[in-house]
CHARMM internal coordinates of N, CA and C (Angstrom, degrees):
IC EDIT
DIST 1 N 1 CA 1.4471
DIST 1 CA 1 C 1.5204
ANGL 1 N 1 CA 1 C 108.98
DIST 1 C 2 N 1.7791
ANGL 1 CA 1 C 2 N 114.21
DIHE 1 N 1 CA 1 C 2 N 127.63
DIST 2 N 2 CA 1.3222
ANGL 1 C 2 N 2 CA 92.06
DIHE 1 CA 1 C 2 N 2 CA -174.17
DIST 2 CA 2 C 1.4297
ANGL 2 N 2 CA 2 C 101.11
DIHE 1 C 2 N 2 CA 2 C -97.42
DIST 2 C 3 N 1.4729
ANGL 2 CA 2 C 3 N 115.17
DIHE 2 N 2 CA 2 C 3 N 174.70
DIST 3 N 3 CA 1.3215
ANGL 2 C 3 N 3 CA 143.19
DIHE 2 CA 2 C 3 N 3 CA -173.82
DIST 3 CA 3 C 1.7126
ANGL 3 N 3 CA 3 C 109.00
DIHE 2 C 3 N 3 CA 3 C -51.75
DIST 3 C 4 N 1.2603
ANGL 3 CA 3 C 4 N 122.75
DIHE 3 N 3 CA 3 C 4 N -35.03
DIST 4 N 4 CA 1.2872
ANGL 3 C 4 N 4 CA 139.86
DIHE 3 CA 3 C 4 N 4 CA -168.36
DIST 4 CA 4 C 1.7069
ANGL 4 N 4 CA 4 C 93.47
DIHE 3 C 4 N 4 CA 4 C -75.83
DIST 4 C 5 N 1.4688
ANGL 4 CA 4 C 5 N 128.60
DIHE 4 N 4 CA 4 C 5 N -53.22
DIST 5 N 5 CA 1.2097
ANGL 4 C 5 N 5 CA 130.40
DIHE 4 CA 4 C 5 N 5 CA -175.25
DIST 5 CA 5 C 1.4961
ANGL 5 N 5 CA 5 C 108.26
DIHE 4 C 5 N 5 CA 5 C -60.24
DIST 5 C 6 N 1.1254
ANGL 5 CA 5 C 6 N 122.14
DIHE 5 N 5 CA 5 C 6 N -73.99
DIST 6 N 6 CA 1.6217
ANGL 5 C 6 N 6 CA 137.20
DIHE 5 CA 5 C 6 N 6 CA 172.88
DIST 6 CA 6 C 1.4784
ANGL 6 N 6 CA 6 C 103.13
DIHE 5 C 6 N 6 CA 6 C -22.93
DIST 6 C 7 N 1.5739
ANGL 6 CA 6 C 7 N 133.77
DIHE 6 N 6 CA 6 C 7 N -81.62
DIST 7 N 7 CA 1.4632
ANGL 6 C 7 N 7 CA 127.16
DIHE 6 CA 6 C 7 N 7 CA 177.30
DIST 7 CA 7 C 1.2802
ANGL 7 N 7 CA 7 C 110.00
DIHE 6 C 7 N 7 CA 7 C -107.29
DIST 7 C 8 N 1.4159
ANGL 7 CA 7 C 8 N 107.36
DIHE 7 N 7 CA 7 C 8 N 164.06
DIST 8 N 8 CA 1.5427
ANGL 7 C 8 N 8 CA 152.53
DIHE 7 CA 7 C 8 N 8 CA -169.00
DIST 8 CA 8 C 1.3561
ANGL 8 N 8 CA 8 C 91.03
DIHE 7 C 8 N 8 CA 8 C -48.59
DIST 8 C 9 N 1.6744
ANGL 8 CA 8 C 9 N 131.38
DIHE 8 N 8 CA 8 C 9 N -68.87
DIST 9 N 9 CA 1.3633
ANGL 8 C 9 N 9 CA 125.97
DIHE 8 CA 8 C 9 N 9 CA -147.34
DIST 9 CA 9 C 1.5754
ANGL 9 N 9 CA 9 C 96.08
DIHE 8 C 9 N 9 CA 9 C -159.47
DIST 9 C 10 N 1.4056
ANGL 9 CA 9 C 10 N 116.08
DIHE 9 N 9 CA 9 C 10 N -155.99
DIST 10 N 10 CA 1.3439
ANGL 9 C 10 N 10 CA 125.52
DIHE 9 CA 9 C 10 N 10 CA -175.65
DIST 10 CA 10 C 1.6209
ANGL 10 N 10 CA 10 C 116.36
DIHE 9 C 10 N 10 CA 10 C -98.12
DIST 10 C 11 N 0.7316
ANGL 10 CA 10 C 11 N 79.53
DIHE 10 N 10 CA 10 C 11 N -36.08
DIST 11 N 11 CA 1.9180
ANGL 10 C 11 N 11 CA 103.79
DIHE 10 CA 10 C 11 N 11 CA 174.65
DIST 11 CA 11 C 1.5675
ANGL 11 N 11 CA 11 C 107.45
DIHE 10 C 11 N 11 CA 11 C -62.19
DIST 11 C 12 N 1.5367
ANGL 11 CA 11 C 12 N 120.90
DIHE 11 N 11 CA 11 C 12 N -45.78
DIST 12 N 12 CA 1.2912
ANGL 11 C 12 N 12 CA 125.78
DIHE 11 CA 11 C 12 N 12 CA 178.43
DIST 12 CA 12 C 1.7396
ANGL 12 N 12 CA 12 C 109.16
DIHE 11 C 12 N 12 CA 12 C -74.87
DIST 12 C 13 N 1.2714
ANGL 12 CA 12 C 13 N 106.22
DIHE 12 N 12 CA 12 C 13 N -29.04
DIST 13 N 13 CA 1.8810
ANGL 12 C 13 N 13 CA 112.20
DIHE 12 CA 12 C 13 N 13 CA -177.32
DIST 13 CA 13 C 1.9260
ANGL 13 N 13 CA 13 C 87.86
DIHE 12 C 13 N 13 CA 13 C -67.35
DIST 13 C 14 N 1.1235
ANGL 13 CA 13 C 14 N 98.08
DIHE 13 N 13 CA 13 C 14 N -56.82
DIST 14 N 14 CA 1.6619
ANGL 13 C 14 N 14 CA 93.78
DIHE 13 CA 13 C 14 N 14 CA -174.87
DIST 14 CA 14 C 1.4491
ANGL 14 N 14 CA 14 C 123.18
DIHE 13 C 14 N 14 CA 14 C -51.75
DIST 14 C 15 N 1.5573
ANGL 14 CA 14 C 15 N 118.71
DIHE 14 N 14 CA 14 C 15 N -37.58
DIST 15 N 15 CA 1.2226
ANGL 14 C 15 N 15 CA 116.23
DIHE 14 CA 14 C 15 N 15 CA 160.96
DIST 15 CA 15 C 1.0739
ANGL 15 N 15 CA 15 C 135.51
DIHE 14 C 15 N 15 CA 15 C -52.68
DIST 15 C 16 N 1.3473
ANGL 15 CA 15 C 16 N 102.42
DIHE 15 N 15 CA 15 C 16 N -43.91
DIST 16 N 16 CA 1.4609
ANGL 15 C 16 N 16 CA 115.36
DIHE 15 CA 15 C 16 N 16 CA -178.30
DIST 16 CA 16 C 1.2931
ANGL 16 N 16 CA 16 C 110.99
DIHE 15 C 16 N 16 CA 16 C -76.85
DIST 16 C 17 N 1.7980
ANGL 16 CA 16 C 17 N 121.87
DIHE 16 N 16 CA 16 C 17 N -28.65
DIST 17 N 17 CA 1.1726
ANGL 16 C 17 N 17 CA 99.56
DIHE 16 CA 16 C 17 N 17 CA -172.98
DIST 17 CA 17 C 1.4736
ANGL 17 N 17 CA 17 C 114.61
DIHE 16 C 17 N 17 CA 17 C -95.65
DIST 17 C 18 N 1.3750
ANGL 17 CA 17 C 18 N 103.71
DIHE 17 N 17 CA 17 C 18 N 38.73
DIST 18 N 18 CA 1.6318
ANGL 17 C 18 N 18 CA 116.74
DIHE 17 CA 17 C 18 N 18 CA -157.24
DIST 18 CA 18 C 1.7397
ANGL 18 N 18 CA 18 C 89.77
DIHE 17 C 18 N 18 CA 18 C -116.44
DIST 18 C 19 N 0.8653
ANGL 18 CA 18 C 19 N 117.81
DIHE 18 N 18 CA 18 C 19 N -30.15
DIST 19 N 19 CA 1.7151
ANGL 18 C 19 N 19 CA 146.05
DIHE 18 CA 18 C 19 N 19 CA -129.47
DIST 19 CA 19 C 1.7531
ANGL 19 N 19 CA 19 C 69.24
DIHE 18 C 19 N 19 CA 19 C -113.17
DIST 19 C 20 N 1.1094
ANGL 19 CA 19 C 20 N 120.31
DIHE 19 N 19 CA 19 C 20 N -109.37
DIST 20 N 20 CA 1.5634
ANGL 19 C 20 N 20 CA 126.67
DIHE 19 CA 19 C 20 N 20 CA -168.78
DIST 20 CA 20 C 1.6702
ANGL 20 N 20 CA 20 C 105.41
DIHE 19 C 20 N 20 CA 20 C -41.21
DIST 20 C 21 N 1.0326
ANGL 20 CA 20 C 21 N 135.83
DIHE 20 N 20 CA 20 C 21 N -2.82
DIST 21 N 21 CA 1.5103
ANGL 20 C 21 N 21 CA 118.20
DIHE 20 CA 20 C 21 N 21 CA -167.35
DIST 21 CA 21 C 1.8490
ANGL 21 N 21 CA 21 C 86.22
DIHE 20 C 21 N 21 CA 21 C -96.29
DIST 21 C 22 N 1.4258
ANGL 21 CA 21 C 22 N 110.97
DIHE 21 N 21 CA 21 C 22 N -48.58
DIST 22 N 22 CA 1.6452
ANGL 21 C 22 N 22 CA 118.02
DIHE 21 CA 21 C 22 N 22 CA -175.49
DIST 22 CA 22 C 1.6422
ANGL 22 N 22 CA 22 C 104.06
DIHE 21 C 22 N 22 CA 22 C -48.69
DIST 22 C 23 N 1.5238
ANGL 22 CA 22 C 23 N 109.54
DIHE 22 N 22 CA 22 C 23 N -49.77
DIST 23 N 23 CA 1.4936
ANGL 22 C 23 N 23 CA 84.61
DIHE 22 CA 22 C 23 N 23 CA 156.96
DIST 23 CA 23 C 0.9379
ANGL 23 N 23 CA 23 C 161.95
DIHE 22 C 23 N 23 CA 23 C -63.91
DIST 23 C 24 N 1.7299
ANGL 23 CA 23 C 24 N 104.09
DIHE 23 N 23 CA 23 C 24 N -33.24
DIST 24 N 24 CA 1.5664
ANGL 23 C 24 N 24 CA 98.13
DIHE 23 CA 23 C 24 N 24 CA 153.41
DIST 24 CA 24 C 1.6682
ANGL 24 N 24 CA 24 C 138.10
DIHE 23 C 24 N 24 CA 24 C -71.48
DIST 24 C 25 N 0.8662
ANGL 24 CA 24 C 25 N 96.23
DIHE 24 N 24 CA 24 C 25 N -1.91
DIST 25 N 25 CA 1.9171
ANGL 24 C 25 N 25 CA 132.58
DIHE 24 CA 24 C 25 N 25 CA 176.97
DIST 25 CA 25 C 1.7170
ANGL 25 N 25 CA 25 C 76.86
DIHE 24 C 25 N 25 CA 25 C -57.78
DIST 25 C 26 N 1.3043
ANGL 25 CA 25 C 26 N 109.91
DIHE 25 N 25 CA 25 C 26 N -87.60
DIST 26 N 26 CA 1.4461
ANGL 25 C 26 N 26 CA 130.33
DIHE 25 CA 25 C 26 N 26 CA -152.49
DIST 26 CA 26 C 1.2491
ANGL 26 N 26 CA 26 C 119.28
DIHE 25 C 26 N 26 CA 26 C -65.32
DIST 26 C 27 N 1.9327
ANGL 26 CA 26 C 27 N 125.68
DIHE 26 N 26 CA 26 C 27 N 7.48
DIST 27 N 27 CA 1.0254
ANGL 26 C 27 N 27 CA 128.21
DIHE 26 CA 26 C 27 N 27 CA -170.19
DIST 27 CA 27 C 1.3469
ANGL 27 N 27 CA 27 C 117.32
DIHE 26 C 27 N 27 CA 27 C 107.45
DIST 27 C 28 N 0.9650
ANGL 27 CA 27 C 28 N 130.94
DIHE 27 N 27 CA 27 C 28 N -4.89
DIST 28 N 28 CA 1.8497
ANGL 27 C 28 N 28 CA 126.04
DIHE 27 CA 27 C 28 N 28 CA -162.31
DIST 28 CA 28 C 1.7827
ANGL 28 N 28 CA 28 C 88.56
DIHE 27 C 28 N 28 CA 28 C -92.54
DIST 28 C 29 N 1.1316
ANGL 28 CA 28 C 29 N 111.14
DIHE 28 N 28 CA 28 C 29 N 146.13
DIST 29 N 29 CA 1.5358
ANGL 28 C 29 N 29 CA 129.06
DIHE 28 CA 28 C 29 N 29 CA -167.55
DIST 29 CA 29 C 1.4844
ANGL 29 N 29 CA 29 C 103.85
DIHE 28 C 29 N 29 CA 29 C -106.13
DIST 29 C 30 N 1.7138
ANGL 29 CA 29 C 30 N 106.82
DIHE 29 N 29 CA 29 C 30 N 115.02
DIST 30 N 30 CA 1.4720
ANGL 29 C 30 N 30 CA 126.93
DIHE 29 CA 29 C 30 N 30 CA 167.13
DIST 30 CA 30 C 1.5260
ANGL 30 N 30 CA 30 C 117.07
DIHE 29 C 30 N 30 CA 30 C -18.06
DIST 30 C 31 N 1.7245
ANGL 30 CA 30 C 31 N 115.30
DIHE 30 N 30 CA 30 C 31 N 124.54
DIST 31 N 31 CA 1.1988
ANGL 30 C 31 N 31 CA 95.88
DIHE 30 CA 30 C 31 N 31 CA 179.93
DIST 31 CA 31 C 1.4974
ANGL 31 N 31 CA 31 C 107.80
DIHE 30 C 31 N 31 CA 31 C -96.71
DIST 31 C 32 N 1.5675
ANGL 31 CA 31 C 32 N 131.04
DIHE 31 N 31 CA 31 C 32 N 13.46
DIST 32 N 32 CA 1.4279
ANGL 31 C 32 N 32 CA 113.05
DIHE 31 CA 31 C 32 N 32 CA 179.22
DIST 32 CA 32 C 1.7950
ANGL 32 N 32 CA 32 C 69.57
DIHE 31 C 32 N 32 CA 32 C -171.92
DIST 32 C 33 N 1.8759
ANGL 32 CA 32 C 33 N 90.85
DIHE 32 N 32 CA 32 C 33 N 145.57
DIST 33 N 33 CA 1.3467
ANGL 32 C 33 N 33 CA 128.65
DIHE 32 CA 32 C 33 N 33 CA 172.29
DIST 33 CA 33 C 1.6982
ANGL 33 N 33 CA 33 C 96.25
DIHE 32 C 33 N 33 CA 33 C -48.31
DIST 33 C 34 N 1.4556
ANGL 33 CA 33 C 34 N 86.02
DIHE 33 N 33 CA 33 C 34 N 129.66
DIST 34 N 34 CA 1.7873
ANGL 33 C 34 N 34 CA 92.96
DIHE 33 CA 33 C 34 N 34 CA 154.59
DIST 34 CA 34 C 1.5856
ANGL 34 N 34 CA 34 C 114.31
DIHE 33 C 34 N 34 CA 34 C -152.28
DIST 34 C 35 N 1.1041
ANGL 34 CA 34 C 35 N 119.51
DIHE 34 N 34 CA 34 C 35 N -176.20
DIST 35 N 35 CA 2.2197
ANGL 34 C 35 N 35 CA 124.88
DIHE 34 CA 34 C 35 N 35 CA -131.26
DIST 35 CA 35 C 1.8140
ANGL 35 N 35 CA 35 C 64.47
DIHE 34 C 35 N 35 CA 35 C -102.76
DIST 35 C 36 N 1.1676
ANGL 35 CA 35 C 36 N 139.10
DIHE 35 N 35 CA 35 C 36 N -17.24
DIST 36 N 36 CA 1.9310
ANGL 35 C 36 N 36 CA 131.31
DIHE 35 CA 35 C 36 N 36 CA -137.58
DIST 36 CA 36 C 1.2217
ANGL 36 N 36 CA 36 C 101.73
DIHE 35 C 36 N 36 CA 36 C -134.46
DIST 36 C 37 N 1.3946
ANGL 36 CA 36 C 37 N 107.97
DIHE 36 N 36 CA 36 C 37 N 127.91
DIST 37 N 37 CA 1.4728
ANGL 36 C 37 N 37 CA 117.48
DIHE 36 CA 36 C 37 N 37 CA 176.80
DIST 37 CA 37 C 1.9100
ANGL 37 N 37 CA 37 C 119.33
DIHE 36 C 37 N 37 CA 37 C -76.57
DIST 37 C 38 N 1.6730
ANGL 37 CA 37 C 38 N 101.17
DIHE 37 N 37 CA 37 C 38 N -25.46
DIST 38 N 38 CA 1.0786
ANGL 37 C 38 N 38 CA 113.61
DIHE 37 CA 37 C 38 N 38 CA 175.92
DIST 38 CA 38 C 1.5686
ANGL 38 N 38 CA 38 C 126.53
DIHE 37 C 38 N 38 CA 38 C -47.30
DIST 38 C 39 N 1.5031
ANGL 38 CA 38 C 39 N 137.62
DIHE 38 N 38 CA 38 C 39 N 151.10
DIST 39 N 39 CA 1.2471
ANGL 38 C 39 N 39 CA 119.35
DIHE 38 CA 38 C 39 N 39 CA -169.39
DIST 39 CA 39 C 1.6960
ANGL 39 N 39 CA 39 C 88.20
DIHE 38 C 39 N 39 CA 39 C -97.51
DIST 39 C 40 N 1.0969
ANGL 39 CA 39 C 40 N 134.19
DIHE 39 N 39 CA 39 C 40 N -40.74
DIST 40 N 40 CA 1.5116
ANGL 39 C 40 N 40 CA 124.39
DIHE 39 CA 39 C 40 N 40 CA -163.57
DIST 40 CA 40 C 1.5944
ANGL 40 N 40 CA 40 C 106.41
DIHE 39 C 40 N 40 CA 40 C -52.08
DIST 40 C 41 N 1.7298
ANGL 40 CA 40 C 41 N 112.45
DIHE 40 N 40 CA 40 C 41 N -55.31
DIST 41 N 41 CA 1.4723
ANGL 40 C 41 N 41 CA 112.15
DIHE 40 CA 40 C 41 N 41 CA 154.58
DIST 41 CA 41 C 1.0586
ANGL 41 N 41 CA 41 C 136.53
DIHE 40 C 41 N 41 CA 41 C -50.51
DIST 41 C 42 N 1.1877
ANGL 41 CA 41 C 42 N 122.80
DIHE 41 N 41 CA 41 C 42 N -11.60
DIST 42 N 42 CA 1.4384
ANGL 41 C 42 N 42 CA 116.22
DIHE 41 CA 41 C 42 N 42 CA 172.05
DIST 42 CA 42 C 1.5989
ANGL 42 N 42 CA 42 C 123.22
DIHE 41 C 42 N 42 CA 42 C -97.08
DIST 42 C 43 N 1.6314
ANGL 42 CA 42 C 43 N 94.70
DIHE 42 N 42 CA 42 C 43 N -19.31
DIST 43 N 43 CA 1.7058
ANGL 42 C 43 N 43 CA 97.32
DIHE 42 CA 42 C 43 N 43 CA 162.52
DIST 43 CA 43 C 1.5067
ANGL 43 N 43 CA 43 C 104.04
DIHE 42 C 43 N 43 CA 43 C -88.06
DIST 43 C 44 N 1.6768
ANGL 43 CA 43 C 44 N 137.57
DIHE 43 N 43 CA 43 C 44 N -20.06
DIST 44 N 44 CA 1.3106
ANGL 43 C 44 N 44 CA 118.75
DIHE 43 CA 43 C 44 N 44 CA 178.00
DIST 44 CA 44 C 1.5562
ANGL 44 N 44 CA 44 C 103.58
DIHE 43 C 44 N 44 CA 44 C -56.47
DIST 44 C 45 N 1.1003
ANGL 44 CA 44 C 45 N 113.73
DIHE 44 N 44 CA 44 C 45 N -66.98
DIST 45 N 45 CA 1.5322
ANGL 44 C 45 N 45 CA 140.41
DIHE 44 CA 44 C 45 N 45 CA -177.31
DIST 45 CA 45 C 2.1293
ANGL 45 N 45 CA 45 C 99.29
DIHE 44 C 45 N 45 CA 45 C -26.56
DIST 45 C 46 N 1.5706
ANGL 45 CA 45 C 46 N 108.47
DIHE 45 N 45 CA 45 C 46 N -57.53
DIST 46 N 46 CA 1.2674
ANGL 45 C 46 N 46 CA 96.58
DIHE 45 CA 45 C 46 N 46 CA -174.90
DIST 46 CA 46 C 1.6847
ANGL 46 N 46 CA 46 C 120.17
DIHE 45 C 46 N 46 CA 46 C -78.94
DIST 46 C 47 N 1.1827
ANGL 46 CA 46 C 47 N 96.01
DIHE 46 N 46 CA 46 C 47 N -15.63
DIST 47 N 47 CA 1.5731
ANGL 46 C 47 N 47 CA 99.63
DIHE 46 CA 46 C 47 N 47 CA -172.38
DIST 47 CA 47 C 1.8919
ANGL 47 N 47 CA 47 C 89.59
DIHE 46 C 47 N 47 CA 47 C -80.28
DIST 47 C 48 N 1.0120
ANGL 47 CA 47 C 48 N 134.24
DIHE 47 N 47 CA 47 C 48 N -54.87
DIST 48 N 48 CA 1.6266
ANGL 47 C 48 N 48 CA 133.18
DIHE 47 CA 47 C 48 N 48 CA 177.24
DIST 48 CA 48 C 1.3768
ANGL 48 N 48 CA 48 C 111.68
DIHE 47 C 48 N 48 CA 48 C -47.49
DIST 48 C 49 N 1.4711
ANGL 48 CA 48 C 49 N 106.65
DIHE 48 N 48 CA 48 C 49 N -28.80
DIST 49 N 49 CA 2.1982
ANGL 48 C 49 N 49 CA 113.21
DIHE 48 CA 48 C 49 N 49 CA 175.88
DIST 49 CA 49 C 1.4919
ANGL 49 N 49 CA 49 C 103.56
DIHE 48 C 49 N 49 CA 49 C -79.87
DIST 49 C 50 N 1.0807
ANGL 49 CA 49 C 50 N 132.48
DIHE 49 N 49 CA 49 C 50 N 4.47
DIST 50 N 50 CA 1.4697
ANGL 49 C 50 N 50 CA 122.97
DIHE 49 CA 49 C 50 N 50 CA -139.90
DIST 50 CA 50 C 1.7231
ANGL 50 N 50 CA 50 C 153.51
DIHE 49 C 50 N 50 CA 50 C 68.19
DIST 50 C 51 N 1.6802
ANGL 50 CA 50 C 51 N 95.58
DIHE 50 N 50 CA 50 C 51 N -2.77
DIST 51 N 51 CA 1.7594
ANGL 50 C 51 N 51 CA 95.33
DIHE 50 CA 50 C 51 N 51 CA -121.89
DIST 51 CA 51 C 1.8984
ANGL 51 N 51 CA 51 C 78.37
DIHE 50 C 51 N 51 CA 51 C -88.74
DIST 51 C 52 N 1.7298
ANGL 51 CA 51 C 52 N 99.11
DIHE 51 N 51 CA 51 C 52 N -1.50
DIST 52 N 52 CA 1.6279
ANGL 51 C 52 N 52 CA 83.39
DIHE 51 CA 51 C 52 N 52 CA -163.60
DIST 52 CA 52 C 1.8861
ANGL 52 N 52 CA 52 C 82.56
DIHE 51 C 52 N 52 CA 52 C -129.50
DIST 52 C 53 N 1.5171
ANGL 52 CA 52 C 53 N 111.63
DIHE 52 N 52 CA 52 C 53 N 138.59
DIST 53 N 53 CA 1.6570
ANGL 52 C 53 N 53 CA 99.21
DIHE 52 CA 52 C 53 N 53 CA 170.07
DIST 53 CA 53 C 1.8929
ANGL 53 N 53 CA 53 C 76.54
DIHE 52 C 53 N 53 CA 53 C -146.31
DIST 53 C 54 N 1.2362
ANGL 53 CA 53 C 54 N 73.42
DIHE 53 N 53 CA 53 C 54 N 165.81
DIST 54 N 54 CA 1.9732
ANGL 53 C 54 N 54 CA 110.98
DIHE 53 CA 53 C 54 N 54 CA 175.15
DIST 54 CA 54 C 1.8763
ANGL 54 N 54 CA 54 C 131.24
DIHE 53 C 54 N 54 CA 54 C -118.47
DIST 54 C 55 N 0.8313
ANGL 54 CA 54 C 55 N 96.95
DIHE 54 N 54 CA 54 C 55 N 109.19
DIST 55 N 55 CA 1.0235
ANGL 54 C 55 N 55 CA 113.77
DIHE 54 CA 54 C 55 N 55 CA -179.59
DIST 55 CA 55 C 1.6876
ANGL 55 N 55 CA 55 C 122.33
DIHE 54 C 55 N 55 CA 55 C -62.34
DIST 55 C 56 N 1.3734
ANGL 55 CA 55 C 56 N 125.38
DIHE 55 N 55 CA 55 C 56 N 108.78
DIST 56 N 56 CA 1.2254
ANGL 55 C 56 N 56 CA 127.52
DIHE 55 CA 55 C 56 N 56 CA -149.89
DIST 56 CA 56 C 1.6618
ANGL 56 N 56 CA 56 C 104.05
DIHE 55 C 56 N 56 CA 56 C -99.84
DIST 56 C 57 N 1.3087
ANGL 56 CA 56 C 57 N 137.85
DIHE 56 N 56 CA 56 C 57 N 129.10
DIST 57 N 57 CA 1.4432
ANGL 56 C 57 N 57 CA 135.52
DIHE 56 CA 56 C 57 N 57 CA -178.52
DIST 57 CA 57 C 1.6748
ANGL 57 N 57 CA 57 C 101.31
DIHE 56 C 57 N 57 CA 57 C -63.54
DIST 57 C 58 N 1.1716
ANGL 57 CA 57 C 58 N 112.58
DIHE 57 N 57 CA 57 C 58 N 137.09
DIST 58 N 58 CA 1.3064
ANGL 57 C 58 N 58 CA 133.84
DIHE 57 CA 57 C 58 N 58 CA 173.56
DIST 58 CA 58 C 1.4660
ANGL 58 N 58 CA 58 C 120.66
DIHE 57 C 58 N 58 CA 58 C -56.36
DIST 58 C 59 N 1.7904
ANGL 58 CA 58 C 59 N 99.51
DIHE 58 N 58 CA 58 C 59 N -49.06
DIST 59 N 59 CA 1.3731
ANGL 58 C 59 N 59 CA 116.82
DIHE 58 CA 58 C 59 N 59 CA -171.72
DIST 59 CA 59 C 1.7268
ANGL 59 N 59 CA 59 C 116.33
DIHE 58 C 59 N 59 CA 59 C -152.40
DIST 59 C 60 N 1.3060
ANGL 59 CA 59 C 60 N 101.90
DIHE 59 N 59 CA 59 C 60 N 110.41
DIST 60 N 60 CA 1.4909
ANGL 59 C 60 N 60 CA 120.63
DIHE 59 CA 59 C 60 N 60 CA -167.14
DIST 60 CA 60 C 1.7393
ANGL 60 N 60 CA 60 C 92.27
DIHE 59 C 60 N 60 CA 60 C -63.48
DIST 60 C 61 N 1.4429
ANGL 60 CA 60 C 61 N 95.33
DIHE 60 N 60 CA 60 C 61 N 140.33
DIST 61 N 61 CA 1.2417
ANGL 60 C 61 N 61 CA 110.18
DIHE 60 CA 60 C 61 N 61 CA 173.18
DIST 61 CA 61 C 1.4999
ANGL 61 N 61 CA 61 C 107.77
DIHE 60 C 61 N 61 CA 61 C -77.32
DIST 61 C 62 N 1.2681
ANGL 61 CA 61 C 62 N 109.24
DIHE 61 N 61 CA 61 C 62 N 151.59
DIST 62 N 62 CA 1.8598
ANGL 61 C 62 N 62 CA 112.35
DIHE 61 CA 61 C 62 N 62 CA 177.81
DIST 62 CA 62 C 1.3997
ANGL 62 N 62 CA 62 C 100.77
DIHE 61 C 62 N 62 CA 62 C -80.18
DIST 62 C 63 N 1.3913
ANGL 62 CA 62 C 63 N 122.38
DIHE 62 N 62 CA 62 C 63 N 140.00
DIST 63 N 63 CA 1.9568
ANGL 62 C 63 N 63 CA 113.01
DIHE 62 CA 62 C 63 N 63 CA 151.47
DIST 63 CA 63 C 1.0190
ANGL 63 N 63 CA 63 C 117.61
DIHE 62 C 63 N 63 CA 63 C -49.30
DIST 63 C 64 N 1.3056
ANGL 63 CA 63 C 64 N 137.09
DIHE 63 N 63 CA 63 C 64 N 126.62
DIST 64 N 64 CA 1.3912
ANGL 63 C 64 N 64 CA 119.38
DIHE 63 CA 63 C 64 N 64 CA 133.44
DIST 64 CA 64 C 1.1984
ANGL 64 N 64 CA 64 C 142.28
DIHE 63 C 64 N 64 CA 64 C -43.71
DIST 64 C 65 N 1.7682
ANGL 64 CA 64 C 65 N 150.77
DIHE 64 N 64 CA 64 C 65 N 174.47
DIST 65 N 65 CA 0.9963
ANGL 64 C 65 N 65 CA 150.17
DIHE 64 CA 64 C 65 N 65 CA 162.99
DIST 65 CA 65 C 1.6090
ANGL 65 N 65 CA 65 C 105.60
DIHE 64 C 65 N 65 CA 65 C -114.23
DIST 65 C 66 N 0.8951
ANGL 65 CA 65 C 66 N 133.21
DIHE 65 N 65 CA 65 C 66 N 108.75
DIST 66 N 66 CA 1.7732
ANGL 65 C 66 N 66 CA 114.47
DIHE 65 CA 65 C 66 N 66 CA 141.82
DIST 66 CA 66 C 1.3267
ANGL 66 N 66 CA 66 C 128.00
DIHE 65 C 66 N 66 CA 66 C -93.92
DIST 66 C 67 N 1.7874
ANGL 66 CA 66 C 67 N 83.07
DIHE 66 N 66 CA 66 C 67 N 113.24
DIST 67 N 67 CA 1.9877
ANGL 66 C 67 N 67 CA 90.36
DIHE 66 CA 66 C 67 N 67 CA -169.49
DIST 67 CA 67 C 1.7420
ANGL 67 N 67 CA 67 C 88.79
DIHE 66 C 67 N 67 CA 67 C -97.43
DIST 67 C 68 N 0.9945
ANGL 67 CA 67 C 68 N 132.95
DIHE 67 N 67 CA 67 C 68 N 138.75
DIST 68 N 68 CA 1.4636
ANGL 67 C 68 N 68 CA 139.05
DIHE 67 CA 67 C 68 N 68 CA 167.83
DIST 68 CA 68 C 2.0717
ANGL 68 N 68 CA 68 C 110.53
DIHE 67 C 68 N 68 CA 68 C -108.90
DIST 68 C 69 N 1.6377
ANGL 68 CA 68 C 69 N 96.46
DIHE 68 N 68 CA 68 C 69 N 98.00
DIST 69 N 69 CA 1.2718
ANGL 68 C 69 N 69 CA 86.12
DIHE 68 CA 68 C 69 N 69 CA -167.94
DIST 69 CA 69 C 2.0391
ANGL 69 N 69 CA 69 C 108.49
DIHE 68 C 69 N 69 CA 69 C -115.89
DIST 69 C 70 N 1.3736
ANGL 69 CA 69 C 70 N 100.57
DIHE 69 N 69 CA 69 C 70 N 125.75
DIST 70 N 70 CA 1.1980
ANGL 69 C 70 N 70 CA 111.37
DIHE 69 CA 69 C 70 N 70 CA -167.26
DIST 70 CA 70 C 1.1337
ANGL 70 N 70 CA 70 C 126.28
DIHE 69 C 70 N 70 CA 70 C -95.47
END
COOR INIT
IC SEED 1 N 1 CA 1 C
IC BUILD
């Protein structure tokens, strides 16, 4: 599966692969062999195998405002 299918854009591969590297930062255990000790490479590497995808929100929540008018 390539990388292009899995997320939205480039910006989202970066998140995500920003997102999975902190976990392996923090202890979470590689889900597929890679040549790189690095954690950023090792989440590029799984998100390009498949082993990691993201789930994109359907529908952005609106901001609210709180105007407090006295």
């Amino acid at each position: 599966m390539a990388a292009e299918e899995v997320l939205f854009n480039k910006y989202s591969l970066v998140k995500g692969a920003a997102r999975r590297a902190r976990q392996l930062q923090s202890g979470a255990p590689p889900l597929s062999n890679s040549k790189s000790m690095k954690a950023c490479r090792v989440a590029q590497d799984e998100i390009k195998q498949g082993h990691v995808t993201f789930v994109l929100p359907k529908k952005i929540a609106e901001p609210t405002l709180d105007i407090f008018v006295r």
